[in-house]
C-alpha positions, 0 to 999 in steps of 0.5 A: 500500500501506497502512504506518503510521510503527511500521512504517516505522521498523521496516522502515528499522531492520532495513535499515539493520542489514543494509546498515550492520552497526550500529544509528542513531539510528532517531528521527532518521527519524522526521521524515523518514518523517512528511512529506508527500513520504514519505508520497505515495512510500509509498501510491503504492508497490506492492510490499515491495521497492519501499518498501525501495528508497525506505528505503534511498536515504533512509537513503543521503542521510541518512547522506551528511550531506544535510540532512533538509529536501533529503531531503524537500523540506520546511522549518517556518518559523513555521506555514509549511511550505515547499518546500526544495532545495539551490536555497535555504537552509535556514530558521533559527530566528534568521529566525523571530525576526526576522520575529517582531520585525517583527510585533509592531513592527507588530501594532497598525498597520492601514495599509498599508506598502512591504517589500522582502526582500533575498536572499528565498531560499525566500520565507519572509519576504514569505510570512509576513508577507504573510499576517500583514498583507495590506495590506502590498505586498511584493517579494522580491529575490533575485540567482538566478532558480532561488532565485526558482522556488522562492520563487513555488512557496510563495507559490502553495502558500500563495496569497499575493500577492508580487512578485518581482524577479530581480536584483543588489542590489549592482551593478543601479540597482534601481527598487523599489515606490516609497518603502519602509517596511520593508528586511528582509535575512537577507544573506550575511555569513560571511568565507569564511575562517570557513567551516570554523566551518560543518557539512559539511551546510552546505558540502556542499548549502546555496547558498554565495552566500547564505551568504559573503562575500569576507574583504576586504568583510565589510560589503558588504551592510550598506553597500550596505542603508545607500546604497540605504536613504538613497534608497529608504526613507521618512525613518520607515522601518525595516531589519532584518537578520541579522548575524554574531554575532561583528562586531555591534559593527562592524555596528552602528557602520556604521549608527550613523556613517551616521546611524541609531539602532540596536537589536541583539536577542539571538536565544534563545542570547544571541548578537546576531544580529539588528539594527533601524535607523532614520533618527535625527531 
């Protein structure tokens, strides 16, 4: 059955009216109802009471504090748009900015480089950057192979030649492709003490293992970056990272004292959230 998105909105608002006895914030669903998944289910649906169904346990999920993008199984990151359940996390913003960063860093090069993602997720970062330099070689490193799933799905979505590596960055003697030339991580680095600073929508469906640390080893991961970098990364290589904003000063400092010269970015609110080390001469 043929229905625009007028009046799927209509429809859900009168529903929601009846089932909640008050008004929402219909736009809210408007991106919801907009996305490709919804938009199968509704022209593949053959009855009026079959699409309320479809509205309502939407509008459920919704209301229950799932985040839009495990509602519909989509997530825009960069021109991407990607493939997203509570396997992975949720593509930020602040990623963006640090692809973003390792592309103009690189935008006038034509040659061909070693990158290695840590913590790949949904693949958004090799995925990207793979289609903007095709004669990188990228492998993306995740410790869940059901991260892993989904990250091949969006590489085939897009047709984009990544090697993928299930495994444990912090504890496996890990053999990468050869020396590398770009280390890039978005790790986990919240204390699980300041958990109760994240959304319920984060707490309740994101991957908590992508996202916290144990509170007596905050800078697990940037430690272990530093180590491995010393082994694995050409001497004119480079490592980006996301960082927490509120220790930037402490992460910083690690890279400084094992040799590095740093640059700390300020992401779009001000808040250094992102960080550039290389080996210093």
């Amino acid at each position: 059955m043929y229905i625009s998105i007028q009046e799927l909105c209509q429809n859900l608002k009168d529903l929601l009216q009846i089932k909640f006895n008050h008004l929402l914030p219909i736009h809210d669903f408007e991106y919801i109802l907009k996305s490709e998944k919804v938009q199968f289910l509704v022209n593949n649906i053959k009855s009026e009471a079959q699409l309320n169904e479809k509205l309502i346990h939407l509008a459920n999920a919704y209301m229950a504090g799932k985040p839009v993008q495990y509602i519909i199984n989509e997530a825009v990151f960069m021109d991407l748009i990607l493939f997203v359940d509570e396997r992975v996390l949720i593509p930020r913003s602040e990623t963006e900015e640090l692809v973003h960063w390792i592309e103009l860093d690189n935008k006038h090069e034509n040659i061909s480089k070693n990158v290695l993602d840590i913590g790949t997720g949904s693949g958004c970062i090799p995925i990207y950057l793979k289609r903007k330099f095709q004669n990188w070689t990228i492998l993306g490193l995740d410790i869940s192979k059901e991260a892993l799933d989904v990250a091949k799905m969006n590489a085939n979505k897009y047709e984009t030649e990544i090697f993928w590596m299930h495994g444990d960055f912090l504890h496996e003697n890990l053999n990468v492709l050869d020396k590398l030339d770009i280390i890039v991580s978005n790790p986990p680095y919240i204390p699980m003490s300041e958990s109760f600073l994240m959304g319920s929508n984060v707490i309740n469906y994101e991957p908590q293992s992508a996202l916290f640390v144990d509170d007596e080893q905050p800078y697990l991961f940037y430690e272990k970056i530093i180590s491995f970098s010393k082994d694995q990364m050409h001497k004119n290589g480079k490592i980006y990272c996301e960082m927490n904003e509120f220790r930037a000063i402490e992460i910083n400092k690690l890279f400084i004292d094992a040799g590095f010269t740093t640059e700390i970015k300020e992401d779009l609110q001000g808040k250094s959230r992102m960080l550039k080390a290389w080996f210093s001469n």
